[in-house]
Structure formats: C-alpha cells, structure tokens
N, C-alpha and C positions, 0 to 999 in steps of 0.2 A: 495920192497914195499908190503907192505899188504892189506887188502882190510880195514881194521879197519883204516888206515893211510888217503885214500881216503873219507872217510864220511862226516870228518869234513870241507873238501873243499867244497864237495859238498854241506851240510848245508848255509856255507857262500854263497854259490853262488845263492842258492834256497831264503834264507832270503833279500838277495838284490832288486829282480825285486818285489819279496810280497812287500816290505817296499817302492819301490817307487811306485807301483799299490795304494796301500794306500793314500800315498799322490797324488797322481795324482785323485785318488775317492775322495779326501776332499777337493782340490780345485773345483772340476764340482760341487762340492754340494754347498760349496760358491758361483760359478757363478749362478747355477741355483736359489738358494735364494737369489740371486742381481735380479735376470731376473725377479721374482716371483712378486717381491716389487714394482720391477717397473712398471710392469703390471698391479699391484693392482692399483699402486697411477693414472695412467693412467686411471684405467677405474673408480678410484672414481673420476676423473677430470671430465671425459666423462659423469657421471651420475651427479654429479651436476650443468654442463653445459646445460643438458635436464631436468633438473624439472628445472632450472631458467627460462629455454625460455617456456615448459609446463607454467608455471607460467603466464609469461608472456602472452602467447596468451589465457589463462583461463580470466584474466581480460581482454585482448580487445575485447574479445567476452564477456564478461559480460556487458563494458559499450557500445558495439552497440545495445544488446539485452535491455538495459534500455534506450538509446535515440529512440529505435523504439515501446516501450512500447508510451513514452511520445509521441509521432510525429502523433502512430497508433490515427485513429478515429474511435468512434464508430457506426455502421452499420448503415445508415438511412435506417430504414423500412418506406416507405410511401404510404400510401394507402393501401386498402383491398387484402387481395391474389389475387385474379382475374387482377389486375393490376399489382403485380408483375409478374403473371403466363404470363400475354400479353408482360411484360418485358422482359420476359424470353425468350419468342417463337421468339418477334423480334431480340432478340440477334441470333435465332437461324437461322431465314431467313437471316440475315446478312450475319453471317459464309458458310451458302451454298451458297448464292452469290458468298462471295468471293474466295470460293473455285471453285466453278465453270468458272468465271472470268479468274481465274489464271491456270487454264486446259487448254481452251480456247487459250489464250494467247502461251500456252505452244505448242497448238497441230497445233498455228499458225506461232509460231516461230522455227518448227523442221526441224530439217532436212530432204530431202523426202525421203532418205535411212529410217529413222526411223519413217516416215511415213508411208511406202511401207510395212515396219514391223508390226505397228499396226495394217494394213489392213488388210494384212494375217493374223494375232492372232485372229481376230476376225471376220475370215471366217471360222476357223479350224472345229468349230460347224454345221455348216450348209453343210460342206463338208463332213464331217464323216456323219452325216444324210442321204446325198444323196450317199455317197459309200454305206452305209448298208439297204438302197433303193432299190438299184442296185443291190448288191448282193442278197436281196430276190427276184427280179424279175429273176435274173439271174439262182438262186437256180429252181427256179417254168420252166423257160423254160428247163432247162438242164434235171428236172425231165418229163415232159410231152415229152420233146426228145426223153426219154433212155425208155420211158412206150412205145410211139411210135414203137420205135426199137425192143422191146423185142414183142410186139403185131406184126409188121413184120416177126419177125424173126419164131414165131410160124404160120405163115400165110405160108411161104414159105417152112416152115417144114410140118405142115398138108398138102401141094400142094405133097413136095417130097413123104412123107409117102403115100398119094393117088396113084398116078404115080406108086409107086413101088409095091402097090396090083395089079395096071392095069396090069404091063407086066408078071406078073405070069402065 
C-alpha cells in the first residue's frame, strides 16, 4: 500500500462528518428561525394586548375626570377677606384643638412603660444642665484644692529650706 492509495479514504471520511455538520448547522438555523417567529408573534400579541387595556384605562380616566369637571363647584367666596382670613384662623384653632385632644387621649391611653419613657426623654435636658453645673463647680473646687496643695506644699518647703539654714 502506498500513501497515495490512503488519501482517498481519508477524504471520504473527512467529507462525511463536514457534510452532516452541515446539515445539523441548517436544521438549528431552521429551529432558531421557528423560535424567532414565535417570539416575535408572542411579543406583538403581548404589545397589543397593553395599548388595548392603555386604551382602555386612558378613557376611564377621561370620563371620571369629565364627571368630576360636571359634579365640581365653583368656589363660594363670601364676604370681605377679613372673614375669610377669621375663617381661616378658626379652621386653624380647630386643628390644634384636635390635635391636641388626640395627644391627650394618647398620653392617657399609654402604657406607663412608655409613659415612664417619655418622662425620661424629657428630663435628659435638665439633667445634662445640672451634670455640666456640677462639673463646673466641681472643676472650681478640684482647682482651689490643688492651688491650696501647691500653696502647702511650698509652705512646708520654705519651713524645710529655713530648718536646713538653721542647722548649719
């Protein structure tokens, strides 16, 4: 056998898997251009399923906003400003009324764990005031102390210093 005898096998056998590589590459391109199509038609279902209901809810909300045109009244101004302005102000004593009221209510309906809580919260201020009270008094004695001390300390130095001229 020759090597020239050999080649042609080899060709036939190399031209085989190329030629069904081929076709196995034009079937997935078939599948994926079935898959493509579908997906298209799918998502043009999907977009005109959302402008239909867009649609949709553009006019429900078109005909609430013209039944509330028609239903809406126009504003009675009555009276000189100064009576609206008195209008105004009562509306205003109202509301702190009823905020007040409803505190009230709140600080009488609590629980006295979270009573006990707001008592403290709103001692914290008067407590930091009298620690930092304290600690300037405390500053003021510690200092008049240690002036104290250092005024001894030379008192009893100037004593030794004397003493030790005497015994010379």
């Amino acid at each position: 056998m020759t090597a020239n005898s050999n080649e042609p096998a080899h060709e036939e056998t190399a031209e085989a898997p190329a030629a069904k590589a081929n076709g196995l590459k034009g079937r997935a391109q078939g599948r994926a251009a079935q898959a493509k199509d579908a997906v298209a038609g799918h998502a043009g279902d999907a977009v005109r399923t959302t402008q239909e209901k867009a649609g949709q809810v553009k006019d429900t909300v078109s005909e609430l906003a013209s039944k509330a045109r028609e239903n809406a009244t126009a504003p009675a101004i009555t009276g000189p400003p100064a009576v609206r302005g008195a209008g105004a102000a009562a509306i205003g004593v109202v509301a702190a009324l009823a905020v007040w009221l409803l505190r009230r209510r709140a600080r009488r309906n609590a629980n006295p764990w979270q009573h006990a809580a707001e008592t403290a919260k709103s001692q914290i201020k008067t407590v930091r005031r009298e620690a930092k009270s304290g600690l300037k008094a405390a500053r003021k004695r510690s200092r008049a102390e240690a002036v104290a001390q250092v005024a001894s300390a030379k008192a009893k130095a100037h004593k030794a210093k004397a003493r030790a001229k005497s015994w010379k």
